[in-house]
C-alpha positions in Angstrom: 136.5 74.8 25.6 133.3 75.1 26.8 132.5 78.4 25.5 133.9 77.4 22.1 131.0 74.5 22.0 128.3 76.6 23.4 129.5 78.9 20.8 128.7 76.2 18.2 125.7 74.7 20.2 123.5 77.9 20.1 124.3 79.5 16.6 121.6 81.3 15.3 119.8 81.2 18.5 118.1 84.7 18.6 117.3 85.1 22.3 119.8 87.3 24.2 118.5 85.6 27.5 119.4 82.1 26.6 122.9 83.6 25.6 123.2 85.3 28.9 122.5 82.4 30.9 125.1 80.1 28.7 127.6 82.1 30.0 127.0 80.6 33.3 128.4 77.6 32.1 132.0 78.6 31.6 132.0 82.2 33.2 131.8 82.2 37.1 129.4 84.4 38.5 128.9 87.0 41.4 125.3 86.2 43.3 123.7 88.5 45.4 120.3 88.7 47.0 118.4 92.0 46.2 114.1 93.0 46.9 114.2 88.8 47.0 115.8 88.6 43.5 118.9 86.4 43.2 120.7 88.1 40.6 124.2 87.0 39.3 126.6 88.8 37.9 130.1 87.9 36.0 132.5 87.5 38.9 135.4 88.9 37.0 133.6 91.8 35.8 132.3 92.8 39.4 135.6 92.3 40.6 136.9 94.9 37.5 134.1 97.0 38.4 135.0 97.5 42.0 139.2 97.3 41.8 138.4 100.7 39.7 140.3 98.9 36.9 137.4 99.9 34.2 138.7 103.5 35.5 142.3 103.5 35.2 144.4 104.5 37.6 142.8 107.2 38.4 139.6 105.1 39.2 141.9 103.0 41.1 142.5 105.8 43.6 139.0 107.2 43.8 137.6 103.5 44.7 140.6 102.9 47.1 138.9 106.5 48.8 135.5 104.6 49.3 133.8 106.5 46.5 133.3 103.6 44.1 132.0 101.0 46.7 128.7 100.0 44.9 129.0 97.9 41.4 125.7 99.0 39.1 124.8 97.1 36.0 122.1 96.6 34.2 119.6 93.5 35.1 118.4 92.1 31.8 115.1 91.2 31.3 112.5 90.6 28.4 111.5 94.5 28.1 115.5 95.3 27.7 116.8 91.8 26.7 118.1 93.1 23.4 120.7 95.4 25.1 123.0 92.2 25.0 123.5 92.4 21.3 125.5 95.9 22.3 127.9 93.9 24.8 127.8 90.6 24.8 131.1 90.4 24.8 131.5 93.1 27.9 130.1 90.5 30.2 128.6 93.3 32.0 125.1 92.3 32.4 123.0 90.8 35.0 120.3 88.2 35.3 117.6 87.1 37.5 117.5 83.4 38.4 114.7 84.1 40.6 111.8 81.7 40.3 109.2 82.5 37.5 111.9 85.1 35.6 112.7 84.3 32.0 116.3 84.0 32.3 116.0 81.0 34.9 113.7 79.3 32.2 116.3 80.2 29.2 119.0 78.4 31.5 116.8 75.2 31.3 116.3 75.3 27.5 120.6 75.8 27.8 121.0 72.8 29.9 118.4 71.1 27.4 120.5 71.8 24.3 123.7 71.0 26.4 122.3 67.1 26.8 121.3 66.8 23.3 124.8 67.7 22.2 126.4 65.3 23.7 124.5 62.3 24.6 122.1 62.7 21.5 119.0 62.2 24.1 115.9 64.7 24.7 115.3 65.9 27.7 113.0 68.4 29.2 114.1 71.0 31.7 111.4 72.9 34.6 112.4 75.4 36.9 110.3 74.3 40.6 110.2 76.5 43.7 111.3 73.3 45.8 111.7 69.3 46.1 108.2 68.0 46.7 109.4 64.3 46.5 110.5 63.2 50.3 112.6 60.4 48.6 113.5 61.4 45.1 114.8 59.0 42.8 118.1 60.8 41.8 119.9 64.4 41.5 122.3 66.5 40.3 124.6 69.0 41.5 125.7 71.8 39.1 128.6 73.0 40.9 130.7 72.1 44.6 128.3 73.3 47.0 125.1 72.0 45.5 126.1 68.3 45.3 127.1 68.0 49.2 123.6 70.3 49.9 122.0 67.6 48.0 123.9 64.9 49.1 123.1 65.9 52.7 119.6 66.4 52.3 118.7 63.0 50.2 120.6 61.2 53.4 118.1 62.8 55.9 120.5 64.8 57.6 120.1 68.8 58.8 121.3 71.3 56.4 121.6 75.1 58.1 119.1 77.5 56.9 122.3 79.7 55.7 123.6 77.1 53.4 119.7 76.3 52.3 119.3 80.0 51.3 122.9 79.6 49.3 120.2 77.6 46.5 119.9 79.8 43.8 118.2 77.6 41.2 116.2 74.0 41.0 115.1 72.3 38.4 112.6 69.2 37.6 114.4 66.8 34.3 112.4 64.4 32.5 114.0 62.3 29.8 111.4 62.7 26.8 112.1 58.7 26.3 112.5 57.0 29.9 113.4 53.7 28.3 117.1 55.6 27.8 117.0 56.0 31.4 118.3 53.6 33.9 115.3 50.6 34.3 115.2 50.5 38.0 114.3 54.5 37.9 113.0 54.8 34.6 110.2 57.9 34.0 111.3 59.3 37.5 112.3 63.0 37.7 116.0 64.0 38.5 116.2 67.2 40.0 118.9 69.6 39.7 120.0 72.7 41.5 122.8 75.4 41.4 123.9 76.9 44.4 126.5 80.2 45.7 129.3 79.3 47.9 129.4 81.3 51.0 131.3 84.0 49.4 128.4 84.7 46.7 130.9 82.8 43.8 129.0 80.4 41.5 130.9 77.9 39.9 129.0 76.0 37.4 130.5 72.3 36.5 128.2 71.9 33.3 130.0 68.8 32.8 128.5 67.5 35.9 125.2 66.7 34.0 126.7 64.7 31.5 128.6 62.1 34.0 125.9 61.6 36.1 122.8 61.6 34.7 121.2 58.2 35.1 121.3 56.1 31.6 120.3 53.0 30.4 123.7 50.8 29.9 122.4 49.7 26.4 
């Protein structure tokens, strides 16, 4: 379902980075730490790649040997972006959500377009290297893991560095009109973040930013 209303939501958009990223939304994802890049990948498609299954039986033998262990696809970025036209539907493409890459930006202006759908409210979306607020106003988990990380750390508590480095993405949100925010927090900024669970999955709950973003009750 989701795809089917991103599908509607970004027709006509032109920029195969914001496509790639909306997959996150209703594909899970495979993320793994490489030269300080967290890249993701589609789960089920890295999961194909190293079963063999995109070999056939005969690729399932020679992976089942140990000569298929390492799953190579292509990172997308600006300078190669347009390879996506070619397989978009392949799902066999990766992205960067590294801070200060493109694709981590073209997720925000996803999660942007995502509000605006349904709640008919602007809202501005900034990818930030950390929380600088020690007691931010409100926050949002995009998945499992990154609501109880959040959860935890809000409430003062001591969050292991190997959860921490499970954070793939945060983001800064600003509503464009803070008097359709919640009065007693109106103009603050809610952050967001997306996180891996400890076996590299990432399992976006896009819905997640629609229940519990902070409105006004008028």
């Amino acid at each position: 379902m989701v795809h089917v209303i991103l599908r509607n939501i970004l027709d006509g958009c032109d920029d195969p980075l914001r496509l790639r990223a909306a997959e996150l939304l209703f594909r899970d994802q495979k993320a793994t730490i490489q030269e300080g890049h967290a890249l993701v990948a589609d789960l089920e498609t890295v999961e194909m790649h190293a079963a063999g299954n995109r070999y056939g039986s005969i690729g399932r033998l020679i992976v089942e040997a140990g000569a298929l262990g390492k799953v190579d696809l292509d990172v997308l970025d600006r300078p190669n972006a347009a390879l996506y036209w070619q397989r978009e539907s392949r799902y066999d493409t990766v992205i960067s959500l590294t801070y200060g890459r493109p694709a981590l930006d073209a997720l925000g202006r996803v999660l942007e377009v995502w509000v605006k759908h349904f709640l008919g409210i602007e809202v501005h979306v900034k990818p930030i290297r950390r929380i600088e607020e020690a007691r931010w106003a409100w926050h949002i988990g995009l998945d499992a893991e990154s609501t109880a990380i959040l959860n935890e750390l809000w409430s003062g508590s001591e969050v292991e560095q190997g959860r921490m480095q499970r954070i793939l993405a945060l983001f800064a949100l600003q509503f464009d009109d803070p008097r359709t925010m919640r009065a007693d927090i109106a103009g603050r900024t809610i952050y967001l973040a997306l996180c891996a669970t400890e076996e590299g999955a990432v399992r976006m709950k896009p819905q997640n930013l629609l229940t519990s973003l902070p409105l006004h009750e008028a």
